[in-house]
N, C-alpha and C positions, 0 to 999 in steps of 0.2 A: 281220355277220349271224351266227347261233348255226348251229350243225350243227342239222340238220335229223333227226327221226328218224319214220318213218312207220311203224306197228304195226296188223296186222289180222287179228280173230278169225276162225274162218268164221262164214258168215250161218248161221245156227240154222233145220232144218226144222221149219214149224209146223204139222206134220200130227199131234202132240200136246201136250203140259205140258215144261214143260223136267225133264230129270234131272239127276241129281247130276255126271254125264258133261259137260254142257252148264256147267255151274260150276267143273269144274277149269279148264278150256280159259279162263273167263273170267278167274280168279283169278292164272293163269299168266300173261296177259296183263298184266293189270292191274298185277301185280307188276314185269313189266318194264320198261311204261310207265312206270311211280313211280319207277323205280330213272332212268331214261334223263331224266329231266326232272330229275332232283336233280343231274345230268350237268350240267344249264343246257342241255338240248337243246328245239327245240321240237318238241313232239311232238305228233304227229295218230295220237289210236287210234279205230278204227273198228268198229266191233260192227254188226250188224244181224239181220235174219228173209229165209230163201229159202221163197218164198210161194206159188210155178209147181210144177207138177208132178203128175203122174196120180194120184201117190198125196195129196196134197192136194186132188183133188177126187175119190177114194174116201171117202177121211176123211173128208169135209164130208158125202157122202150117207149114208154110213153113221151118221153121228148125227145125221140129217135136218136137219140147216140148209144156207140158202145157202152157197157157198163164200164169198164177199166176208165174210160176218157172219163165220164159222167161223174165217177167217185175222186176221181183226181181234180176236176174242178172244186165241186162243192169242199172236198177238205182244205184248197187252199183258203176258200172265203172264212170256213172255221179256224184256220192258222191266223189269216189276217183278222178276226176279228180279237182275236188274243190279246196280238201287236197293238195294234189300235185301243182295248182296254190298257193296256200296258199291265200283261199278265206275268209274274215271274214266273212261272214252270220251268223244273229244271229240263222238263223233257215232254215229248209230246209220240205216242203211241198210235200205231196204224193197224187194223188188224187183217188188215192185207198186204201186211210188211212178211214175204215169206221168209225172210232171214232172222228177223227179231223176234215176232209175232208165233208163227207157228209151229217151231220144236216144243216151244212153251206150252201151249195150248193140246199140241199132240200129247206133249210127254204129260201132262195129267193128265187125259184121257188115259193112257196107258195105266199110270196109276189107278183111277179108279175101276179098270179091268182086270187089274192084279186086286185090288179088294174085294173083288166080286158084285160089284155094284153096277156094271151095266150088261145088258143081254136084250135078246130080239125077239118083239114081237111086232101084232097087230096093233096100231091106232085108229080106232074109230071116232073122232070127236070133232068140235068145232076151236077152230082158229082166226084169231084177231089178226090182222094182216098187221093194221097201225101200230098194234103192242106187239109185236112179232111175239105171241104169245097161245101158247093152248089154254080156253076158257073154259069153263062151267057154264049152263043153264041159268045156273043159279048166279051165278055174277053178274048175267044180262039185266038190263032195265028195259020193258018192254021188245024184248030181244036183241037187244043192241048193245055194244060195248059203250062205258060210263064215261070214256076218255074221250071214244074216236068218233062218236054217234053212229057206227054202223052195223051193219047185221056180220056177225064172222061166220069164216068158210068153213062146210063142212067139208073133213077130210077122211078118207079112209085110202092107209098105206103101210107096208112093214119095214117096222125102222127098229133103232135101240133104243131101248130106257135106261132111264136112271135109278135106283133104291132110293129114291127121298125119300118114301116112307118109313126108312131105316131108320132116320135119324132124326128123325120128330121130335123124338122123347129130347135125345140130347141135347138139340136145339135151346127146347125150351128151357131145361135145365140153367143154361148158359145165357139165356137171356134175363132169365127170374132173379140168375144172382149176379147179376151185372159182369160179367165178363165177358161178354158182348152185349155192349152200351147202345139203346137205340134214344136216338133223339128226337122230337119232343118224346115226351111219357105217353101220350096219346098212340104214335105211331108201334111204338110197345105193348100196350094193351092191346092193338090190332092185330098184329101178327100173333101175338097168343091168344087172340080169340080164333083167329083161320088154324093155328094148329091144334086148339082144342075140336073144333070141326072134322078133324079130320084130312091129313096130307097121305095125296095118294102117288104113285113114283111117277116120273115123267119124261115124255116122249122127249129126245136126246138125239136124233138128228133126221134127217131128209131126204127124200131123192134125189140124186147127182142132177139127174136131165131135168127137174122140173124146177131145179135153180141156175140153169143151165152151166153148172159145175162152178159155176161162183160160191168159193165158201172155202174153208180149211177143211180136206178130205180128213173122213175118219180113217184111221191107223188099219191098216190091213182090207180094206172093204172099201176100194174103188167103185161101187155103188151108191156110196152114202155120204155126205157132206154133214159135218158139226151143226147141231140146231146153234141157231144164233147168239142165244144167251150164253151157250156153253162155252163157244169161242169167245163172245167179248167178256165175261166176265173172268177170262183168263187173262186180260191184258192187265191186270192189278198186278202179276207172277212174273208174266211173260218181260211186262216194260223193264223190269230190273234182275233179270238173268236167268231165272228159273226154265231148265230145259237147255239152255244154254251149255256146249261141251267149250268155252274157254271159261279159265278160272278167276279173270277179272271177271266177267260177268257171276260167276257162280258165288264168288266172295260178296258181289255187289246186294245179291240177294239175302244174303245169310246175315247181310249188316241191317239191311232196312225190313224185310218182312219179320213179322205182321207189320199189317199198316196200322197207322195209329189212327187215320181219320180217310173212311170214305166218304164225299159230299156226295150226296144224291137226289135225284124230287123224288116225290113220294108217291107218281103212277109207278116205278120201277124199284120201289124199297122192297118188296115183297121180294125179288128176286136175291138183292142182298142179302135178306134175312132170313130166307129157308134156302133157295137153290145153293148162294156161294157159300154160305157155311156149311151146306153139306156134302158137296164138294169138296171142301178143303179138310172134312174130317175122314171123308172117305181116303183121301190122300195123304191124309197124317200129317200136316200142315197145320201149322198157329191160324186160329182165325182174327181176323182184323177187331181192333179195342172198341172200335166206334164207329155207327152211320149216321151222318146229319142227315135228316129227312126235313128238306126244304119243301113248301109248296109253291105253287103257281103262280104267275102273272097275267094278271085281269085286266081287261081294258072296259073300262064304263061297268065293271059287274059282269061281266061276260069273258070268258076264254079265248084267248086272243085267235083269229080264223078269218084266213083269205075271205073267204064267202062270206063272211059277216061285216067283212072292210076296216076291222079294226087292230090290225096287223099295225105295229109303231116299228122300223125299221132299224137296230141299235145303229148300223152305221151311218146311218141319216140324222142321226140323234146325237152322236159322236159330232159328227161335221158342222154339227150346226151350235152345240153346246161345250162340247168340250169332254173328254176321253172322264178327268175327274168330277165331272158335272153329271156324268151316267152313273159312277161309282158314287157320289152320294147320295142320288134319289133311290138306288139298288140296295144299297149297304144300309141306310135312314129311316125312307118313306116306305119299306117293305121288310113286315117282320119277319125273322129267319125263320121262322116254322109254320109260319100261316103262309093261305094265301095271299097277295097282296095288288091292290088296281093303280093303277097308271094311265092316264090322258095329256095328249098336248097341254090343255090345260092345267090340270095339274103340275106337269114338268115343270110348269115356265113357272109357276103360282110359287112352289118351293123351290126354284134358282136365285128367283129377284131376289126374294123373303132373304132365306139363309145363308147363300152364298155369297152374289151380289150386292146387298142392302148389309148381310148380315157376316161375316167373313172377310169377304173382300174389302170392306167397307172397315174394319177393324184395321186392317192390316193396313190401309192405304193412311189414314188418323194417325197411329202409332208410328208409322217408319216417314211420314212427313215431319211430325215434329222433335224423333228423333234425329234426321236429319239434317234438321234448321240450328238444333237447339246442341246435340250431343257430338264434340269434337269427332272424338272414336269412337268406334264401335265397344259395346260393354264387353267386358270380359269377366269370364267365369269366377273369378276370384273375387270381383264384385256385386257378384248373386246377392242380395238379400237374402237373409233368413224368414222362410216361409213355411208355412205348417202344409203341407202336400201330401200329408201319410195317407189322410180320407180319400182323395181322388185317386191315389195312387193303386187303394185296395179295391175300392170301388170298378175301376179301371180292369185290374189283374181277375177281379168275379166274373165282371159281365164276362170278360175275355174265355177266362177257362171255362164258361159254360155256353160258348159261341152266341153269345146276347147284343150280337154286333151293333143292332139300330140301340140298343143302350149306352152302348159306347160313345155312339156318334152325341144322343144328348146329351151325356155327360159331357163333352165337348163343346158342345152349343149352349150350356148350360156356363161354361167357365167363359166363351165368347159375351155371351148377357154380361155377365158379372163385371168384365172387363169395360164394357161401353157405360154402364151406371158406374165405375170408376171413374172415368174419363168424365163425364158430366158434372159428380161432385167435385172431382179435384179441379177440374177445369185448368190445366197445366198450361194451357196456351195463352190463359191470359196470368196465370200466379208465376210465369216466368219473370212479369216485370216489377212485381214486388217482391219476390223470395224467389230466388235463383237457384240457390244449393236445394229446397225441398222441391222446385218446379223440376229438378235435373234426377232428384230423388226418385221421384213419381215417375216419369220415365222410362230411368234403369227399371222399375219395375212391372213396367209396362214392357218393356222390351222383354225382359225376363217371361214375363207372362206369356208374351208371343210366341217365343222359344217352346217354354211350354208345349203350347197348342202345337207347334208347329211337329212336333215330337209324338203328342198322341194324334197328331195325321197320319203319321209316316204311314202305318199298315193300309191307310183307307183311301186317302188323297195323294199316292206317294207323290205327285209331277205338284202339284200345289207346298206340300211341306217340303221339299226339295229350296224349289222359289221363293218361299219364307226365311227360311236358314242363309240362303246366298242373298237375300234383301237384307238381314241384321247383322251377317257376318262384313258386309263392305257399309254398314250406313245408309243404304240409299233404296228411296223406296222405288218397288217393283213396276210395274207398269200393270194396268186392273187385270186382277186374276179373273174375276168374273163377272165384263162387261154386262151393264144393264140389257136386257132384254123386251124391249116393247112390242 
């Protein structure tokens, strides 16, 4: 049987349009996915829409539609923007899917009732609307949440808790010795600094009418709707069978959980790192090996916001550039654990550069005078002998330590190398003195392109595709990545 590798985005809030933010995270994924199945692994990636929550049926009123309608649009835009990436997921998760979604989600609720970990009282606190989240005081910055800029609502209502506090110690235990991996080391030290602080248990669900019954009811208590987190963070279990009474689906789970990789930003890692693992110990459940904790997309230095104008459209970006022209500037020009900025300018600044000038511009060189010059296409058995051990290890590092925009230089770093090949050997004019070494140079140019075209696959899959079918027939492509003025 193949190693198994299970990969899961977060589910996407559909209380608007997806942004550019909403496309790193898929890219990044999708990239690992590709990379982990060339592995010969079989891989289940999982994407979806979190569809529950107050501020999803604010949204809905506020632009006068039903909620049901309202959440059905916006998730198709999140479907089509997938398509449009050219995301492979094997699957894509709703958590207002009452058939897939919420036996799942009930039936550990259930469980953690049979553990003794939830019960009813009083909430007296303040809530972040935008982080659909219970906040502290003390997380305020001049009273206001750090994410959303605003003041959150004070609430007082009797609902159920959770025992997070239960399982503090354990947590941290499991974090300290790496068996639940957080990624960067930064975002690790964080969360054992907030459990050294102090984790108190937490409010676990809501008033039925004051979400007006929008939500996964809790199990027995037609009063009380699933707090938001509780629900969507069950769509990791629920997407692949868990809760589920047929035994395809039950078998489905027992193959692929734990996950091997949650991708997530890092306003929402918190909740991976204390709520879902403690949930899942409450329930006696593997907890997941790893969370990438990705940061933000900045425009000009600033957080990208309607109200501040500097919102970049992915599908406007897509249409005008190219599906793999967003997966480079995403995967490249923005490092996987930092924050990272993006301007029209910019975009266009590293397309001509790298892809157009720099890429495309190889590829159009190479399969022109392979072309002109090379009967047939090369074949495998005429590979030159080439020492590729270093790029190769190089390559498998960044990779197993999710160091994606290293990958890509490494890639751009072997395109350089190639272009000061082509200058010295200058094969276009040493064809008409020396034939057999102008035809030499070539095949290993052609080779080389192969190459490249191969550590694309995970990153530019529609680009290395068009590379392989331009040297597998001889003939070169038509420009991958028209200039841009």
């Amino acid at each position: 049987m193949r190693e198994k590798f299970y990969i899961t985005t977060a589910i996407d809030y559909v209380n608007a349009p997806p942004h550019l933010g909403h496309a790193l995270e898929k890219v990044q994924a999708d990239a690992i996915a590709r990379h982990q199945r060339l592995l010969n692994k079989e891989v289940y990636f999982l994407a979806g829409t979190d569809e529950h929550g107050i501020k999803i049926v604010r949204s809905a009123r506020d632009a006068g539609k039903n909620i049901e309608n309202f959440v059905d649009e916006n998730f198709k835009k999140f479907e089509q923007l997938a398509v449009k990436l050219n995301i492979s997921n094997d699957d894509f998760i709703r958590t207002s899917d009452k058939k897939r979604h919420w036996p799942g989600a009930q039936a550990l609720w259930k469980k953690l009732i049979e553990a003794g970990d939830i019960y009813k009282s009083k909430y007296s606190g303040y809530y972040c609307v935008g982080c659909e989240a219970y906040v502290k005081e003390g997380d305020l910055i001049n009273g206001k949440c750090p994410y959303h800029y605003a003041e959150p609502e004070k609430i007082e209502e009797e609902n159920y808790f959770f025992r997070l506090s239960r399982y503090a110690d354990e947590i941290k235990k499991r974090i300290e010795s790496g068996d639940l991996k957080i990624l960067p080391e930064s975002r690790k030290n964080e969360i054992l600094a907030m459990i050294k602080q102090g984790i108190e248990d937490i409010s676990f669900s809501r008033l039925k009418e004051k979400l007006f019954g929008w939500g996964v009811p809790v199990p027995d208590d037609n009063s009380q709707l699933m707090y938001v987190w509780c629900d969507a963070l069950a769509n990791y279990v629920s997407a692949i069978g868990y809760g589920s009474a047929r035994n395809i689906d039950i078998s489905k789970f027992r193959k692929f959980w734990p996950a091997d990789l949650h991708v997530i930003g890092k306003d929402i890692f918190r909740f991976h790192a204390l709520i879902w693992p403690a949930m899942l110990m409450s329930a006696k459940l593997p907890l997941p090996k790893t969370l990438f904790v990705h940061g933000f997309i900045l425009s000009a230095g600033k957080r990208m916001s309607k109200t501040l104008g500097n919102v970049i459209d992915p599908f406007d970006l897509i249409e005008r550039y190219g599906a793999d022209a967003v997966r480079y500037y995403l995967l490249r020009e923005i490092t996987p654990f930092e924050d990272g900025d993006i301007t029209e300018e910019k975009f266009k600044e590293a397309y001509n550069a790298n892809l157009a000038n720099g890429l495309g511009n190889l590829v159009a060189r190479i399969m022109k005078m392979s072309e002109q010059y090379l009967v047939r296409p090369t074949t495998d058995d005429q590979r030159p002998t080439t020492n590729n051990k270093n790029i190769e290890k190089q390559y498998s590092d960044f990779m197993d330590n999710f160091e994606l925009n290293k990958v890509m230089d490494l890639i751009w770093q072997k395109i350089s190398e190639m272009d000061l090949y082509i200058q010295k050997t200058q094969p276009f004019k040493l064809i008409k003195e020396d034939e057999t070494r102008a035809k030499e140079i070539l095949r290993e140019l052609v080779f080389g392109l192969w190459d490249i075209a191969l550590m694309l696959k995970p990153f530019l899959p529609g680009t290395s595709e068009k590379i392989i079918v331009a040297i597998q027939s001889n003939k070169m492509p038509e420009a991958l990545f028209p200039r841009k003025d």
